[in-house]
C-alpha positions in Angstrom: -21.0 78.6 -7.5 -18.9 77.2 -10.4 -17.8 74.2 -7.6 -21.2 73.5 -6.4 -22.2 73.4 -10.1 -19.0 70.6 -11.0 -20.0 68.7 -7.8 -23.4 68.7 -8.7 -22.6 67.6 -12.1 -20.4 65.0 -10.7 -22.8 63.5 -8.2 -25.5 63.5 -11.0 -23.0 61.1 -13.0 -22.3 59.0 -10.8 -26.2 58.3 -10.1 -26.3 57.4 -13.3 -23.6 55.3 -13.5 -25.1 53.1 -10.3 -28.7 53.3 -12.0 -27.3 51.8 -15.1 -25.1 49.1 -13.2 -28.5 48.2 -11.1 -30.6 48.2 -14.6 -29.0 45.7 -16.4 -28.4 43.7 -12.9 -31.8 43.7 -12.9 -32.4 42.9 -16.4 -30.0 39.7 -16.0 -32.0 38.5 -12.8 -35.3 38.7 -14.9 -33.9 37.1 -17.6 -32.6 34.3 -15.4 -35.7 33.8 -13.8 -37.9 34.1 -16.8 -35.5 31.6 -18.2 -35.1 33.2 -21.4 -31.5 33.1 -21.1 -31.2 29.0 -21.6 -35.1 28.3 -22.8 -37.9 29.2 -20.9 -39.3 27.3 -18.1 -43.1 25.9 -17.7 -45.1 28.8 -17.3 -43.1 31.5 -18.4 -43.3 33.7 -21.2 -41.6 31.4 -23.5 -44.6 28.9 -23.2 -47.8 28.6 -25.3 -49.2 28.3 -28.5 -46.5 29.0 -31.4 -43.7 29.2 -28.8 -40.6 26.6 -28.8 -39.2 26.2 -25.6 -35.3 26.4 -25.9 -33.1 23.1 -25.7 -32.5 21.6 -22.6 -29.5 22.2 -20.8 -26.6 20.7 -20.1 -25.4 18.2 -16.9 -22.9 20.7 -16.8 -25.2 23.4 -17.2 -27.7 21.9 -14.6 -24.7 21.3 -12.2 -23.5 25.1 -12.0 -27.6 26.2 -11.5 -28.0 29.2 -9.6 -29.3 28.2 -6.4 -30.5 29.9 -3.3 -27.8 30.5 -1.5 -26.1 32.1 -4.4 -28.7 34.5 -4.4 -28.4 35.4 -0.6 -24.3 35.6 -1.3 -25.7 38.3 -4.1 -27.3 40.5 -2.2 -24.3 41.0 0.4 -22.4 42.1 -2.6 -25.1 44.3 -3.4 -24.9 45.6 0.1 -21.2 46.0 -0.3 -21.8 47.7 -3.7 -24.3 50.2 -2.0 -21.1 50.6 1.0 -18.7 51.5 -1.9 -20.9 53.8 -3.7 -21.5 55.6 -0.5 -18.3 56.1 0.1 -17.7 57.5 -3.4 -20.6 59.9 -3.0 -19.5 60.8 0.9 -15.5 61.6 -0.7 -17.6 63.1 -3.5 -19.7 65.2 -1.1 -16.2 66.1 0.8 -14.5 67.4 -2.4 -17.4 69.9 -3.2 -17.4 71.3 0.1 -13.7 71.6 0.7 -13.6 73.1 -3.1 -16.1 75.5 -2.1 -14.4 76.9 1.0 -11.0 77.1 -0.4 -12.9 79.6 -3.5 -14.6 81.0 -0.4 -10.7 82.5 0.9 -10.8 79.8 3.8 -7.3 79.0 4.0 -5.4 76.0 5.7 -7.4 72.8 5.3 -9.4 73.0 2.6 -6.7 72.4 0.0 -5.4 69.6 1.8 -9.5 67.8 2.5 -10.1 68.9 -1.3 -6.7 67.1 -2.7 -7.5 64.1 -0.5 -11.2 63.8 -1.3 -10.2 64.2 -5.0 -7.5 61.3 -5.1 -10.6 59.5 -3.0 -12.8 60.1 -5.9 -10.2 58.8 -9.0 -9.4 56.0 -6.8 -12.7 55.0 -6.6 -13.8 55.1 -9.9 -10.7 53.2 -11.1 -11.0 50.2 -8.9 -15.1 50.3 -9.8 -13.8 49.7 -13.5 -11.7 47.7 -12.9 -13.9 45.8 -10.5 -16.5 45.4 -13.0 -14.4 45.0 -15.8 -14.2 41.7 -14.5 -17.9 40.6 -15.0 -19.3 43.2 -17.5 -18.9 46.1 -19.7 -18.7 49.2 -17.9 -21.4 51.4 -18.6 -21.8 49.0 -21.1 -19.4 50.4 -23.3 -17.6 48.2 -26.0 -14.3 48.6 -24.0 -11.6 46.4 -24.9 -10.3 44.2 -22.3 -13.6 44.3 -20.8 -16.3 41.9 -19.1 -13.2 39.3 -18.8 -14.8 36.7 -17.5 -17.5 35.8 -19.8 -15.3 36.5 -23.2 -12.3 34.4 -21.0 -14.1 31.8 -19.6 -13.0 28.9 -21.8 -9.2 30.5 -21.7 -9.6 30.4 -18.1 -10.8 26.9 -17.6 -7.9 25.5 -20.1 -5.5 27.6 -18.1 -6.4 26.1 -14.8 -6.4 22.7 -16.1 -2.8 23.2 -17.1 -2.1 25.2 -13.6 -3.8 21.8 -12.0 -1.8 19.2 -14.6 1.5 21.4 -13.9 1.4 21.7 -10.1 -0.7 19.0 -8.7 -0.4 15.8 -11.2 3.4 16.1 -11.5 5.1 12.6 -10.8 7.4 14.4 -8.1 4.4 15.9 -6.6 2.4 12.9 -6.0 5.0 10.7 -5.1 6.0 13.1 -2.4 2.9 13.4 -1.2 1.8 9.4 -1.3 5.2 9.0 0.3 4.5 11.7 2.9 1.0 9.6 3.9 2.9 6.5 5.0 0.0 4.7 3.9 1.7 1.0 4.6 2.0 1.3 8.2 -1.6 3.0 8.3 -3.5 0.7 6.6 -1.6 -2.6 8.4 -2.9 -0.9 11.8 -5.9 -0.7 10.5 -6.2 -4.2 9.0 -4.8 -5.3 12.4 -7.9 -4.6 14.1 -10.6 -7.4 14.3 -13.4 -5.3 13.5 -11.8 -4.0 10.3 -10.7 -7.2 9.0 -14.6 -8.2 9.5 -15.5 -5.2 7.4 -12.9 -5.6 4.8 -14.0 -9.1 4.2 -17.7 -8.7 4.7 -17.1 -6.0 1.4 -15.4 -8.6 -0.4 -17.9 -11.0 -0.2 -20.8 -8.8 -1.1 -18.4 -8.0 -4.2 -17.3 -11.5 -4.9 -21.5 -11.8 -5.0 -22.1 -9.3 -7.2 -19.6 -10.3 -9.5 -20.8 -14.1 -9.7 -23.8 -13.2 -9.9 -23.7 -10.6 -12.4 -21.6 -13.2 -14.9 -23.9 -15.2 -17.5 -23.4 -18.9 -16.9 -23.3 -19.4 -20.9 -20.5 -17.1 -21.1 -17.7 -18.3 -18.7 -18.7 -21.8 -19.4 -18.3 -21.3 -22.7 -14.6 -19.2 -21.6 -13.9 -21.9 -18.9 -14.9 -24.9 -21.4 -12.4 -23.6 -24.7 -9.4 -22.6 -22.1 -9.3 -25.9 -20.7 -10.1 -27.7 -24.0 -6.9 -25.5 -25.5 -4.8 -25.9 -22.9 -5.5 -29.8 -22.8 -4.8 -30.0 -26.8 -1.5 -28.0 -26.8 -0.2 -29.7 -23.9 1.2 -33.6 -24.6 -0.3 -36.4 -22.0 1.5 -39.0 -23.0 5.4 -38.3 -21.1 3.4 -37.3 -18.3 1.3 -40.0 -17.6 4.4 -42.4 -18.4 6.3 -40.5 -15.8 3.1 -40.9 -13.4 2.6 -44.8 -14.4 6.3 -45.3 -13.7 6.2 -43.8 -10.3 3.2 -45.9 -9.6 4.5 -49.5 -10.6 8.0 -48.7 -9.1 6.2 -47.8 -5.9 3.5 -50.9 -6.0 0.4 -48.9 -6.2 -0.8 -50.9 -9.1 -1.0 -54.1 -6.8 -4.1 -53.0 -5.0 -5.7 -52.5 -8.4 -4.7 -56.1 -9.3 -5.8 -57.5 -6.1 -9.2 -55.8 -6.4 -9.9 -56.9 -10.1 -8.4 -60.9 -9.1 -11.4 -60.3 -6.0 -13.9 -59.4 -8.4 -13.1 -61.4 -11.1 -13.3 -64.5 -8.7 -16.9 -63.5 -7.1 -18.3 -62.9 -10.6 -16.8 -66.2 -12.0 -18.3 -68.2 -9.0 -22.0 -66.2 -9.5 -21.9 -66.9 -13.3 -20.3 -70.2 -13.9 -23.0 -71.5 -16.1 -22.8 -68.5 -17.9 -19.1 -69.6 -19.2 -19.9 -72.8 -19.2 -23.0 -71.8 -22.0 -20.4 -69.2 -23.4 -17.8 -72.0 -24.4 -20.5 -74.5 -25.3 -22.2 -72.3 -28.1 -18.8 -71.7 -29.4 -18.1 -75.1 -30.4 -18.4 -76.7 -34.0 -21.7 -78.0 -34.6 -20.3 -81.6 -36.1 -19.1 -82.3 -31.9 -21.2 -84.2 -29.8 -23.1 -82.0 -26.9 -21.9 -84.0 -24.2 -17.8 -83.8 -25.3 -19.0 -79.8 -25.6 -20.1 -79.6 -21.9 -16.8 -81.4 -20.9 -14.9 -78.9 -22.3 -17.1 -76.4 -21.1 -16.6 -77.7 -17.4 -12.9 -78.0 -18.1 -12.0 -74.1 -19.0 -14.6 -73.0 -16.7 -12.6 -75.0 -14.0 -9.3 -73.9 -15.0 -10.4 -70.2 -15.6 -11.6 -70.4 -12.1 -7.9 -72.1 -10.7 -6.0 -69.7 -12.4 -8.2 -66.5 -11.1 -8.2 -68.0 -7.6 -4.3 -68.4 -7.4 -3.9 -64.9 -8.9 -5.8 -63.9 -5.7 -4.3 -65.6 -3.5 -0.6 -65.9 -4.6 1.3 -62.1 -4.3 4.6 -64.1 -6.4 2.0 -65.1 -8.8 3.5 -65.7 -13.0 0.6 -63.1 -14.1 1.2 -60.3 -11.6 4.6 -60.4 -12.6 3.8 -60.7 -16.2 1.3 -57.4 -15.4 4.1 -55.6 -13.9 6.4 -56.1 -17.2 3.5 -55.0 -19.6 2.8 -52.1 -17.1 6.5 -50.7 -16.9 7.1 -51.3 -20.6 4.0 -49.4 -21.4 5.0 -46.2 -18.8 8.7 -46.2 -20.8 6.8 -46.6 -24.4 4.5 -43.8 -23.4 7.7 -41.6 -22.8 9.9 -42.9 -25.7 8.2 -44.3 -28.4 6.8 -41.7 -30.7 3.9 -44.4 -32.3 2.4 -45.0 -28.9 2.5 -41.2 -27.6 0.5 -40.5 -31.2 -2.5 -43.0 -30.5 -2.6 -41.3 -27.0 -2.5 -38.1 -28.2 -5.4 -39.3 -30.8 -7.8 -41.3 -27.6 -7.5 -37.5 -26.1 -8.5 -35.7 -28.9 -11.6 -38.2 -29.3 -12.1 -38.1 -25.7 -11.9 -34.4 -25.5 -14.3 -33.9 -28.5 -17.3 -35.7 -27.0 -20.1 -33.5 -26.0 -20.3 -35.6 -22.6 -16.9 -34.5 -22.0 -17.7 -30.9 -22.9 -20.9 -30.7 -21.1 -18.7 -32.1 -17.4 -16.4 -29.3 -18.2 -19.1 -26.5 -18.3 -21.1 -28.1 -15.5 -17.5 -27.0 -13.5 -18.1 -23.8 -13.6 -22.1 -23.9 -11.8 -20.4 -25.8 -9.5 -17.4 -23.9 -8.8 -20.2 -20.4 -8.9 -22.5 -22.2 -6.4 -20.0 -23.1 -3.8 -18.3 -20.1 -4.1 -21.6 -17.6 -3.5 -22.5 -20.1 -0.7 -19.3 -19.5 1.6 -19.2 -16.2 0.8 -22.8 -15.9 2.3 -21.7 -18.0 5.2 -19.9 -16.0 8.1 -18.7 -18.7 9.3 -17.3 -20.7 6.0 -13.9 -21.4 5.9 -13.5 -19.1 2.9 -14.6 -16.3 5.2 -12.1 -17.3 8.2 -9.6 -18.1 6.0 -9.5 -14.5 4.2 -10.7 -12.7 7.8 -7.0 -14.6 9.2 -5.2 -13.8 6.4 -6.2 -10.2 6.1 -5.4 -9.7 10.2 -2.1 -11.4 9.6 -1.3 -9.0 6.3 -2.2 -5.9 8.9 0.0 -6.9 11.8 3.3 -7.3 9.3 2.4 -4.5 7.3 2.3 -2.4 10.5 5.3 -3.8 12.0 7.6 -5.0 9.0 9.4 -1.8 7.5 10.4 -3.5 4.7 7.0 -4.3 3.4 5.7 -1.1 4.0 8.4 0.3 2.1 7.6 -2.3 -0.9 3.6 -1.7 -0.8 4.0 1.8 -0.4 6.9 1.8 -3.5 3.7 -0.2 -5.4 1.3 2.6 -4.5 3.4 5.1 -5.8 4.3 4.0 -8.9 0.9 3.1 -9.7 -0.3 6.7 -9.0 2.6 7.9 -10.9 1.6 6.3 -14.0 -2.0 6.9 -13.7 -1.4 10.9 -12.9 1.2 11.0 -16.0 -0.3 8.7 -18.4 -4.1 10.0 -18.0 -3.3 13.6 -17.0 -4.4 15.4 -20.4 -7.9 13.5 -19.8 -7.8 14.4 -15.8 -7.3 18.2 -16.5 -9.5 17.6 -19.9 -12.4 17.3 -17.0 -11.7 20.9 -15.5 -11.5 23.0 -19.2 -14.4 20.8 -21.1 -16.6 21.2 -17.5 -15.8 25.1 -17.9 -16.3 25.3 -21.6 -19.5 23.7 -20.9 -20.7 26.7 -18.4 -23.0 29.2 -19.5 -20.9 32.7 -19.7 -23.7 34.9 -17.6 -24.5 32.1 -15.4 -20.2 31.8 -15.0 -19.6 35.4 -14.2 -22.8 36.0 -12.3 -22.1 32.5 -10.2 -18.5 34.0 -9.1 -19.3 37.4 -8.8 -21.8 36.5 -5.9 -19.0 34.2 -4.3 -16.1 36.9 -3.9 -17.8 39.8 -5.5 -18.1 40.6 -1.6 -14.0 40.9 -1.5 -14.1 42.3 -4.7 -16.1 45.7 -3.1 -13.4 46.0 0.0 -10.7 46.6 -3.1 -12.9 49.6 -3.9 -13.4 50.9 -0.3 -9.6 50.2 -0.5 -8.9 52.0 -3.3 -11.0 54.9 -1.9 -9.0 55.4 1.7 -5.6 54.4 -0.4 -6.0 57.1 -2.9 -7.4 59.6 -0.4 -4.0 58.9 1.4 -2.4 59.2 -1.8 -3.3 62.3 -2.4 -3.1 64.2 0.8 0.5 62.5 0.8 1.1 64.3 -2.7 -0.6 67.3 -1.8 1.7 67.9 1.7 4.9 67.2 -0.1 4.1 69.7 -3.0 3.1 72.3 -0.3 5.9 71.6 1.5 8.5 72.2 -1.0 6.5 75.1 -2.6 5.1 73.6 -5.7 
């Protein structure tokens, strides 16, 4: 009687520990869906008149939401919970009635069921602590080292960013692993393949687009127009177009520059010969007779014309010679003499400050912007073909040539080298500040419902284990007499 009395007793307290567990399992659901926990949602009991709704949560908050098929991964654990309980009240169940035949003089088996059943029963209720030690106080009692994962969760989330920083965005590790890839020879095959080159460049046109197009014209004309401005006052003209003008009278380039000018200089002089004749006539004194003024008028006009013509017609001519001196005298002084270099340095600067100037120089850029968008629009532009060939041509020596793909892939991994050590306190920043941000109940309830499920199989575990455990025990202290 005094056995069925403890099982009874036992078997009452473990009721009431599952009716406590399910109570405030219950109590968090309602809260959750009452949305008292993080401000309550339209229509619930935090709404109406004198009521403030709670603040609005988090991306981070929003992001971890409990969501339906959490809830259907909750009620398997709930299952399993029901499973493991069972089992406790079946090994429970076991222990009484093995109890109460061995104090009713059965002998054999009883002892051995009742030592088993009881090792079943202390197993069980260790690994439930322990088990929901993990996500709550059991019984909610103030236990230290209790409902872990709520008090821990920051610790936790700091920890695995450090596990992540430590063991995945080493230098060694992603080096190896980038090296491991052989990402050269993958991507040249790739790029080898019409299609792909069609793609690739199709992308970099819609991006070269978008990038014109997002630009303000004010902006990079205003950039474009004070770079090359800059550039053009820090940089000295004068040696380099003596250099140039050298080349070009050494070479005879200038001669079909005189030729043209002696040309036009001839037709205009034959069109306008009264107008030099007037020209020369309204210069003279006013004391000369008008008809000595118009024989000197003729004269020069008649010479001017003579001396024009055989300039046109005579290559040996005294003047194109006398032009080629000046010409080669100027191209040395432009490179030697420091006077001449300084009024061409001051005709640039004067040059370069009008606003006609200024305004050609930032009309380059719409220019530049509008032929640019238009042959990246056009399939067939020769910006297009041009970049299509060159991209098929990078892909077929990148998949054949080992010494590139050794080079591009040395590039990639240095690249993600620095990146993974220079930025890895902000990379695993993302993992502890992203758990920090996490509501605790939401946190523990959230991964409870994901391996809460495996979490039950450690008590069925520690059930069958301790069972063994203890029919193990009770055999070797019956066997040596104890």
């Amino acid at each position: 009687m005094r056995t069925g009395r403890r099982g009874r007793r036992l078997r009452g307290r473990v009721e009431r520990m599952e009716r406590i567990e399910g109570t405030a399992e219950d109590a968090a659901a309602g809260t959750e869906d009452t949305g008292t926990g993080a401000g309550p949602g339209p229509g619930g009991p935090g709404e109406g008149p004198g009521r403030r709704r709670g603040p609005r949560p988090s991306a981070s908050l929003a992001s971890f939401a409990y969501t339906a098929a959490d809830e259907e991964k909750r009620r398997g654990v709930r299952r399993m919970k029901t499973t493991a309980t069972g089992l406790l009240l079946l090994v429970a169940l076991v222990y009484v009635l093995a109890t109460w035949a061995k104090n009713e003089g059965v002998g054999g088996w009883p002892g051995f069921v009742a030592a088993a059943a009881e090792a079943g029963m202390v197993g069980a209720l260790a690994d439930w602590f322990a088990v929901t030690a993990l996500f709550k106080r059991p019984l909610g009692l103030p236990i230290p080292h209790t409902a872990i994962i709520p008090n821990k969760k920051d610790q936790l989330g700091a920890s695995l960013g450090s596990f992540v920083g430590e063991n995945f965005l080493s230098g060694g590790v992603v080096r190896d692993r980038i090296h491991s890839l052989a990402i050269g020879g993958r991507v040249g095959a790739w790029l080898a393949e019409p299609q792909h080159a069609d793609r690739v460049t199709a992308e970099l046109s819609t991006a070269l687009r978008g990038a014109l197009t997002v630009l303000r014209d004010a902006d990079v004309q205003a950039v474009v127009g004070e770079a090359i401005t800059r550039r053009a006052n820090a940089a000295e003209v004068g040696p380099g177009l003596g250099k140039m003008l050298e080349k070009v009278v050494a070479d005879g380039g200038h001669r079909k520059v005189v030729d043209l000018v002696c040309v036009r200089a001839h037709d205009w002089l034959v069109q306008h010969g009264d107008s030099v004749m007037d020209a020369v006539q309204g210069g003279a004194p006013g004391w000369t007779p008008r008809f000595v003024d118009k024989r000197v008028g003729e004269r020069v006009y008649k010479e001017l014309l003579r001396f024009v013509t055989e300039m046109r017609d005579m290559p040996g001519h005294p003047a194109r010679g006398s032009i080629d001196t000046f010409l080669t005298d100027f191209a040395a002084d432009l490179q030697t003499d420091s006077e001449t270099r300084a009024r061409v340095e001051r005709l640039k600067s004067e040059i370069l400050g009008r606003g006609e100037v200024q305004d050609v120089i930032a009309s380059a850029w719409s220019s530049v912007r509008q032929m640019v968008i238009a042959a990246a629009e056009d399939e067939r532009s020769e910006l297009r073909l041009r970049a299509r060939a060159s991209l098929m041509s990078l892909g077929a020596r990148l998949a054949t040539d080992g010494r590139l793909q050794a080079k591009v892939e040395g590039w990639l991994e240095d690249a993600a080298v620095y990146v993974v050590t220079t930025y890895r306190a902000e990379i695993t920043s993302l993992i502890s500040d992203t758990v920090a941000g996490w509501d605790a109940d939401q946190t523990s309830k959230k991964i409870e419902a994901h391996i809460g499920r495996d979490l039950q199989f450690i008590r069925i575990n520690g059930t069958v284990v301790g069972a063994l455990a203890g029919l193990a025990i009770y055999s070797v202290s019956r066997a040596f007499g104890a």
